[in-house]
N, C-alpha and C positions, 0 to 999 in steps of 0.2 A: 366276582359276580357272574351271572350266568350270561353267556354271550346272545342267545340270541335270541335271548326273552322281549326285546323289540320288536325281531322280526315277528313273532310268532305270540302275540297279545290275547289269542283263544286259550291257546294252550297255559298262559301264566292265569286266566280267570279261573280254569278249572282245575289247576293247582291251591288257589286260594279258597275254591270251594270246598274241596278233596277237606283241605286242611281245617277249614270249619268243620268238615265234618266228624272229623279224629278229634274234633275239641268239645263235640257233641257230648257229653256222658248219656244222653238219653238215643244216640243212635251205634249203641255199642255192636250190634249185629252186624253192624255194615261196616267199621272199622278194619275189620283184615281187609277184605278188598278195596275199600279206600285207601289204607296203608301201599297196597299194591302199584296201584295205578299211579297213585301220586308219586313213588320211587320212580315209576317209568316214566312219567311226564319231567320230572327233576333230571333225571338221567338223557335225556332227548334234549332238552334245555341246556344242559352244561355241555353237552358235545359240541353246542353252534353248530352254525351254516358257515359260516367262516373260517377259511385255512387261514393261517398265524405264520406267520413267517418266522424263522430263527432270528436271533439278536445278527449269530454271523452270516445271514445271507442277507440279512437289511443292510450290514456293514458293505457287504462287497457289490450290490445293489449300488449305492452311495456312492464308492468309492470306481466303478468300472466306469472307464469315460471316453 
């Protein structure tokens, strides 16, 4: 799932909007840029705000005492 589509609740509306609007057949004009924008808004979404830490640096986190 995309990480930081909580934090960032404008940006998930106007992907659903984008996305109505690619579903539009009567607003075919504006489909490429719609297409566009909405990759970039998807792409900004799935990068998160959030570093992730590795499995082995949670392990040694855990384990350093």
């Amino acid at each position: 799932m995309l990480n930081s589509a909580v934090d960032r609740p404008g940006q998930v509306a106007t992907a659903i909007r984008l996305a109505q609007v690619l579903d539009n057949d009567l607003a075919i004009a504006q489909h490429p840029s719609a297409a566009n924008r909405l990759q970039e808004i998807l792409t900004a979404l799935g990068k998160g705000g959030r570093s992730r830490k590795g499995k082995l640096a949670s392990v040694r986190e855990m384990t350093a005492g």
